[in-house]
N, C-alpha and C positions, 0 to 999 in steps of 0.2 A: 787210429792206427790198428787198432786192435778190436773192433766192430765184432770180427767174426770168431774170434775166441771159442766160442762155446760150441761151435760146431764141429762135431768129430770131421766133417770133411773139410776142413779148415785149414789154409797152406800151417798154420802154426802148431796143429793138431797130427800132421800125416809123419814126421820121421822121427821115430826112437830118438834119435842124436839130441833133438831142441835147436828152435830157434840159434840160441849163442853158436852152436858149434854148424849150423847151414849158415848162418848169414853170417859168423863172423870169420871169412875168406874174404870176405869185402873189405874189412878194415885191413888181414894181415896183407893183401896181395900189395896193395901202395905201399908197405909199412918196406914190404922186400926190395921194395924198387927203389926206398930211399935207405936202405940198410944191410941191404944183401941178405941173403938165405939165414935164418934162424937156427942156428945150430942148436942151441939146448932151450930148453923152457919148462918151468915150474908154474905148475897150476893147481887151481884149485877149483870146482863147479858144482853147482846146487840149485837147489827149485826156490825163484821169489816168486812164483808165479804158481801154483798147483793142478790150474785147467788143462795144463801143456804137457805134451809128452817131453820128456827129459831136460837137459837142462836150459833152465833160464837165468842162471847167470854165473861169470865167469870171470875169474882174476886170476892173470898168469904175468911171471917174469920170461921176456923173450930174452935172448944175448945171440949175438952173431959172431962169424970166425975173429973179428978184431977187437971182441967184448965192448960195442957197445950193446945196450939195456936197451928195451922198451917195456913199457908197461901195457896189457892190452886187458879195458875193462870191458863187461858187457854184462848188461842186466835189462832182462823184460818182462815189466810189470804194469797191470792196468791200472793204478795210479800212486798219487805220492814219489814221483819220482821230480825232479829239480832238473833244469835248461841242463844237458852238459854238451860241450864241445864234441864234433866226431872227431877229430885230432888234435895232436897239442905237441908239438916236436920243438923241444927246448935245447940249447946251445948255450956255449960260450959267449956268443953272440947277441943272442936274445930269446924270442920263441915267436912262432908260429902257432896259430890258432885258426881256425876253421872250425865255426859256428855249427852247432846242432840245431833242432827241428825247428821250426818248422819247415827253410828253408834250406838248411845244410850248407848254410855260407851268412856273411862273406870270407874270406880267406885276409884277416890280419897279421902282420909283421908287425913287433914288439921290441922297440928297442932300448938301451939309454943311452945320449950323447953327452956332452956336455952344460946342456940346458933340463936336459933330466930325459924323463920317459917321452920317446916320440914314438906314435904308433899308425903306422901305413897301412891302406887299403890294398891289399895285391890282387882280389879279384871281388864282385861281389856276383858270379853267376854260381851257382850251386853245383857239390859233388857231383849229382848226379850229370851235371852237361859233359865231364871226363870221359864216359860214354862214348858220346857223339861218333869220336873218329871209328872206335870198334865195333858200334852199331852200321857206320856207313861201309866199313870195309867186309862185314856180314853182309848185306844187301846186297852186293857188290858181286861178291861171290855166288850168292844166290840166283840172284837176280841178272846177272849179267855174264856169270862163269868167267869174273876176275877172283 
């Protein structure tokens, strides 16, 4: 993932901001959709990484208008890092999990019933196929002047 690191013309290399705060729009943009607009948040961001321009990692409290929390982590580093999930959205209920790299899935439901921990497959095609439709409705556009 991280091959080209060392090159100043490197997407990881080109903006002041750092990776965390370019790519991490990707995590909060789903985070809004299943939580509404982020009204306050407390963070905090620093270098795990030193090749990089700004920051490579980042730990903030999000809360939204009806307080609930999310926790949003992000750290990038060329190694020593451990599997972590891209999401983890916990309830009264149970939790949701959705798998990190190398394919960014499957999408588990976490529950307990009566018999104890049951745990469901809800998808096994990867974050990135969410895409799909605003990829086709781009083209679309393009491609067709819908």
């Amino acid at each position: 993932w991280a091959v080209n690191y060392e090159s100043p013309d490197s997407f990881y290399n080109r903006g002041e901001e750092g990776i965390v705060f370019d790519a991490g729009f990707h995590w909060i943009r789903p985070l809004r959709m299943l939580m509404g607009n982020v009204e306050s948040a407390v963070a905090t961001a620093g270098k795990a990484f030193n090749k990089m321009h700004g920051a490579s990692m980042l730990h903030a409290l999000l809360k939204n208008a009806s307080g609930q929390t999310a926790v949003f982590e992000g750290i990038l580093a060329p190694s020593a890092i451990s599997q972590q999930p891209f999401f983890v959205i916990q309830g009264t209920l149970g939790e949701i999990v959705i798998e990190g790299w190398p394919k960014a899935g499957p999408c588990k439901l976490h529950r307990v019933d009566g018999t104890g921990l049951v745990t469901t497959e809800l998808s096994n095609v990867g974050w990135d196929a969410g895409y799909a439709g605003e990829l086709a409705d781009f083209a679309a556009a393009v491609l067709d002047g819908k």
